[in-house]
C-alpha positions in Angstrom: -15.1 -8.4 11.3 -16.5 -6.8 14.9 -14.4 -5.9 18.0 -17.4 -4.6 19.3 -20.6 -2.3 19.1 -19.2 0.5 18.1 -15.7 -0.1 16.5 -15.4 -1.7 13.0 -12.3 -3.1 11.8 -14.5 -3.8 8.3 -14.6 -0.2 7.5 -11.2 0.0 7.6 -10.4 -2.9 5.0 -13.2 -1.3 2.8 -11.4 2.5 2.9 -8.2 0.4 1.8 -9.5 -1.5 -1.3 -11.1 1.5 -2.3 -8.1 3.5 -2.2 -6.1 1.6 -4.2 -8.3 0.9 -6.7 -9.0 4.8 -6.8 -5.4 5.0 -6.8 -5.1 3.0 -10.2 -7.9 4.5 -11.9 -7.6 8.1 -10.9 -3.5 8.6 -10.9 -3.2 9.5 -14.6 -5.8 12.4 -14.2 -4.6 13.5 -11.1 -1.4 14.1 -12.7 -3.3 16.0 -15.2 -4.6 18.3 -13.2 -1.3 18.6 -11.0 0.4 19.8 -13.8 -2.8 22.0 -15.0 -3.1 23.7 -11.1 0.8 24.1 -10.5 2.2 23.7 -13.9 3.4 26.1 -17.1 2.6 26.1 -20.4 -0.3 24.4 -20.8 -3.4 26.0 -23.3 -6.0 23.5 -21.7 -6.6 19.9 -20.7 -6.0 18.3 -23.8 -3.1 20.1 -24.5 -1.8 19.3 -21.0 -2.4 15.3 -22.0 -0.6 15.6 -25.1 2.5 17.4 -23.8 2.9 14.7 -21.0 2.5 11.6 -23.3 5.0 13.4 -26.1 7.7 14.4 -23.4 7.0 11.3 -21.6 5.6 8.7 -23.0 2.6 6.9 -20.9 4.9 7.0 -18.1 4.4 10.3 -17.6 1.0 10.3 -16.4 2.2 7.3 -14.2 4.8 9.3 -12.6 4.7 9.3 -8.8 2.1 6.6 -8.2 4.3 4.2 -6.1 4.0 6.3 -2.9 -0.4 6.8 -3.5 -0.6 3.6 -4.0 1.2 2.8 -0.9 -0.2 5.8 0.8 -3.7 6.6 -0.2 -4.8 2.9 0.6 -3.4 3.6 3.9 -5.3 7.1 4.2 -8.7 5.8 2.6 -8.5 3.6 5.5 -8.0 5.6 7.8 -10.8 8.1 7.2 -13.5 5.6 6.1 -12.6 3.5 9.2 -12.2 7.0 11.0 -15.6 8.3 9.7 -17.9 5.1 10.5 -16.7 4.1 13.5 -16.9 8.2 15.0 -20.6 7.6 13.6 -20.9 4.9 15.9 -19.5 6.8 19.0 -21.3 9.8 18.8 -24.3 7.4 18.4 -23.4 5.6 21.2 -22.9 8.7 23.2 -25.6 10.4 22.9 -28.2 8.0 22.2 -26.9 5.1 23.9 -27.0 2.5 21.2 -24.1 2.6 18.4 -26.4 1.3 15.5 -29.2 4.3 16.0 -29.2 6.5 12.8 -27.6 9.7 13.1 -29.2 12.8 12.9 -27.8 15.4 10.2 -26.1 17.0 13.3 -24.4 13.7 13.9 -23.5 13.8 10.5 -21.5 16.9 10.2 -19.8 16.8 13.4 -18.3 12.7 12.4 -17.5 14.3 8.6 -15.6 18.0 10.2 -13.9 15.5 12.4 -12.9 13.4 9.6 -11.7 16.2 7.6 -9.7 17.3 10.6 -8.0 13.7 11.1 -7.4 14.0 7.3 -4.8 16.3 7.1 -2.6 15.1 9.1 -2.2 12.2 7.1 -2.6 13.6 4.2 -0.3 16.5 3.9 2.6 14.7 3.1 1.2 12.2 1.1 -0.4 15.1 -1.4 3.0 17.0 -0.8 5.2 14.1 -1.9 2.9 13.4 -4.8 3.0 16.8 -5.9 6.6 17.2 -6.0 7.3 13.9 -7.9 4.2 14.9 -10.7 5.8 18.4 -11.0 9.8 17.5 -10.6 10.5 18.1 -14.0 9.5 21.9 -14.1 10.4 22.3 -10.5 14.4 21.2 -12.0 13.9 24.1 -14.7 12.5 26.7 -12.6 15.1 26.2 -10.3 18.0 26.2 -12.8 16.5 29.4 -14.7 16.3 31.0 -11.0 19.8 29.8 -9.8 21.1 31.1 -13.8 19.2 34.3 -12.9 21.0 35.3 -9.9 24.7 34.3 -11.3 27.3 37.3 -11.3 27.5 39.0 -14.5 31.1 37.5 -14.7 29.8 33.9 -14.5 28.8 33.1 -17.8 26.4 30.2 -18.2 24.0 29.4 -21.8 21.0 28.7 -21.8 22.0 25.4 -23.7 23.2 24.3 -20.2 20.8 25.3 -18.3 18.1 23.3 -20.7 20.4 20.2 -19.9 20.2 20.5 -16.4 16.0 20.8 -16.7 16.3 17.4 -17.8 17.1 15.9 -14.6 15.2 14.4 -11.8 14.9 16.6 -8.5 13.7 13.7 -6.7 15.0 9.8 -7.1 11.4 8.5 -5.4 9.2 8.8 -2.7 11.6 8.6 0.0 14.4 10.2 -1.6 11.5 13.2 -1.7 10.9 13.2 2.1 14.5 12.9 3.1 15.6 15.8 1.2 12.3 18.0 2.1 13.2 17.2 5.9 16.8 18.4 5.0 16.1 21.5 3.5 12.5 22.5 5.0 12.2 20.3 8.2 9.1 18.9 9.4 7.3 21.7 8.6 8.4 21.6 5.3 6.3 18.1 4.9 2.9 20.0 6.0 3.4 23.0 3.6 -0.1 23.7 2.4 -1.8 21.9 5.5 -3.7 25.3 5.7 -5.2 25.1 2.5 -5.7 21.5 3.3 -7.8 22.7 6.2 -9.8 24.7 4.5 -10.6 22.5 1.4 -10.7 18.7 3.5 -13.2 20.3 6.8 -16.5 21.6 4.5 -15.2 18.9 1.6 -15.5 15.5 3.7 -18.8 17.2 5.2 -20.1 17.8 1.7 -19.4 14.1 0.5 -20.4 12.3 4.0 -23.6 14.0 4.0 -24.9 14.1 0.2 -23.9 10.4 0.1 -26.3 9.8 3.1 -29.0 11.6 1.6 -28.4 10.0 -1.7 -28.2 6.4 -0.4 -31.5 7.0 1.7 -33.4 8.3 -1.5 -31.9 5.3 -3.4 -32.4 2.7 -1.0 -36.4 0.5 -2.1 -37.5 0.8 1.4 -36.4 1.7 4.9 -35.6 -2.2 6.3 -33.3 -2.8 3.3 -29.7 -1.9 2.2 -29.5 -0.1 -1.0 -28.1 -1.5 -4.1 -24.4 -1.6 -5.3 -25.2 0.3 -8.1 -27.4 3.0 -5.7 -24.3 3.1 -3.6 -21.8 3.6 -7.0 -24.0 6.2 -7.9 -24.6 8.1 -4.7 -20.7 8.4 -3.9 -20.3 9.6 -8.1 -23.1 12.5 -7.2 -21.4 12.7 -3.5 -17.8 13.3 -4.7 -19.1 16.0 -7.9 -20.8 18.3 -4.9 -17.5 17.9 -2.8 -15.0 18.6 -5.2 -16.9 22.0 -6.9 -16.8 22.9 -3.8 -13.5 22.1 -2.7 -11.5 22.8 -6.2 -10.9 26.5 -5.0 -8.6 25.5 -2.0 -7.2 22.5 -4.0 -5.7 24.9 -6.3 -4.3 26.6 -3.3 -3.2 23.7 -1.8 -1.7 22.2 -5.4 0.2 25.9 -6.3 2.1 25.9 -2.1 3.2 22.4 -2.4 4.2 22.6 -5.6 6.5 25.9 -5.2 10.1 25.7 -5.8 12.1 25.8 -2.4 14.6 27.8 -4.4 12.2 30.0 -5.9 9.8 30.0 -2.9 6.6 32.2 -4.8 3.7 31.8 -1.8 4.2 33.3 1.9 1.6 31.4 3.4 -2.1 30.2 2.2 -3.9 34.0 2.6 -0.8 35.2 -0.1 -1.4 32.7 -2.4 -5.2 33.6 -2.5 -4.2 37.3 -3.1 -1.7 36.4 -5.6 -3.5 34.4 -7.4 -6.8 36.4 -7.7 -4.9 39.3 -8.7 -3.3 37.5 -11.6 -5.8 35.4 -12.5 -9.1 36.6 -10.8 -12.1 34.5 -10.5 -11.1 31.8 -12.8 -8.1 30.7 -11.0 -10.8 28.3 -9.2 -11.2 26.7 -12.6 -9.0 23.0 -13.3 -8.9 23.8 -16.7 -7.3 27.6 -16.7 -3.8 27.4 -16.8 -2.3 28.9 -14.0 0.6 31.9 -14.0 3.2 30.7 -12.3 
């Protein structure tokens, strides 16, 4: 499907049947590694997996998916269909023809534009999903703090307190927003869009390009298109480069989002760096370390 030369409407049907199948296949690990970034009392990754499925049965790793699945396919599609078709301008612009290959210049400026156009998408999306994946501790954390900060003449048990951990924070996705516009306001919805910045920019440009590269080297000869399987494999290597990169910030990103209005830990994305190499040092970049909170 072609509006002309150099907008795509294919690209953007692509991005969204890619996201959601990424959506179904990545959702259970993503909550894994929620919980391992922003979470407490996890030893390591299969620790983290067993704790979920015993507390929560399958479900757990399940928990928040309705709003990806309706989001993400909307955001894939927006950034593939974003990323292609800038190709195509910047092509057009400065070369006159939309289809002439771009250069590695061409490259990075469509991919730091991409990353750009990301975040304001998906802020939200990656806030909301957070909160839901981490409700449960965010309940606890919040009761311990409000039990805390009770007069000494108030006298409430720990017993209730563990009762109260029990319940949802959130009732779903739009429940989440509603209440995060209440009590943060708009802003409240882009908390971590700094980080976002920072990880999305240099992480879109180190997919976009590898991927190219990769899909070049695959591809038999220059007049033909490479193979599905070159394609699968380029955007595996692609996405490994991005995300070492990119896991640094995503923890950043994962611990702001995830802190506790009511127990509000993180100032502001240079504090949560400092705090969090000071605790942790060096390894705080790691998926697997389990973080202080």
């Amino acid at each position: 499907m072609q509006t002309s030369k150099s907008f795509r409407v294919d690209d953007f049907i692509a991005g969204w049947i890619a996201g959601a199948s990424s959506v179904v296949v990545g959702h259970p690990l993503d909550t894994v590694k929620t919980r391992l970034q922003a979470g407490n009392g996890y030893k390591n990754t299969l620790h983290c997996i067993l704790t979920i499925y015993r507390k929560e049965t399958v479900t757990g790793f399940f928990k928040g998916m309705s709003f990806p699945l309706a989001s993400i396919t909307v955001y894939n599609s927006a950034v593939f269909g974003f990323f292609s078709n800038t190709q195509r301008l910047i092509s057009n612009y400065r070369y006159g023809d939309g289809q002439h290959p771009c250069s590695m210049l061409d490259l990075t400026m469509a991919s730091m534009l991409t990353g750009l156009m990301s975040v304001s998408l998906g802020a939200p999306v990656d806030l909301v999903k957070i909160r839901l994946q981490m409700q449960t501790q965010m309940v606890l954390a919040e009761n311990l703090h409000l039990a805390g900060n009770m007069s000494n003449g108030t006298n409430i048990r720990l017993r209730s307190v563990s009762i109260l951990s029990q319940q949802q924070l959130y009732r779903g996705p739009i429940h989440c927003i509603s209440s995060i516009l209440q009590t943060e306001g708009l802003q409240g919805l882009y908390r971590g869009a700094g980080a976002m910045i920072l990880r999305d920019v240099p992480g879109y440009t180190l997919y976009f390009i590898p991927y190219a590269i990769f899909c070049d080297l695959l591809r038999p000869d220059n007049t033909s298109s490479p193979h599905p399987c070159s394609i699968w494999l380029a955007g595996g290597l692609a996405g490994s480069i991005s995300w070492v990169t990119a896991t640094p910030t995503d923890v950043v990103k994962s611990r702001m989002q995830a802190d506790a209005q009511l127990q509000r830990k993180y100032k502001g994305v240079l504090h949560c760096i400092i705090h969090s190499y000071k605790t942790e040092g060096v390894q705080v970049s790691n998926d697997f370390n389990q973080p202080k909170l």
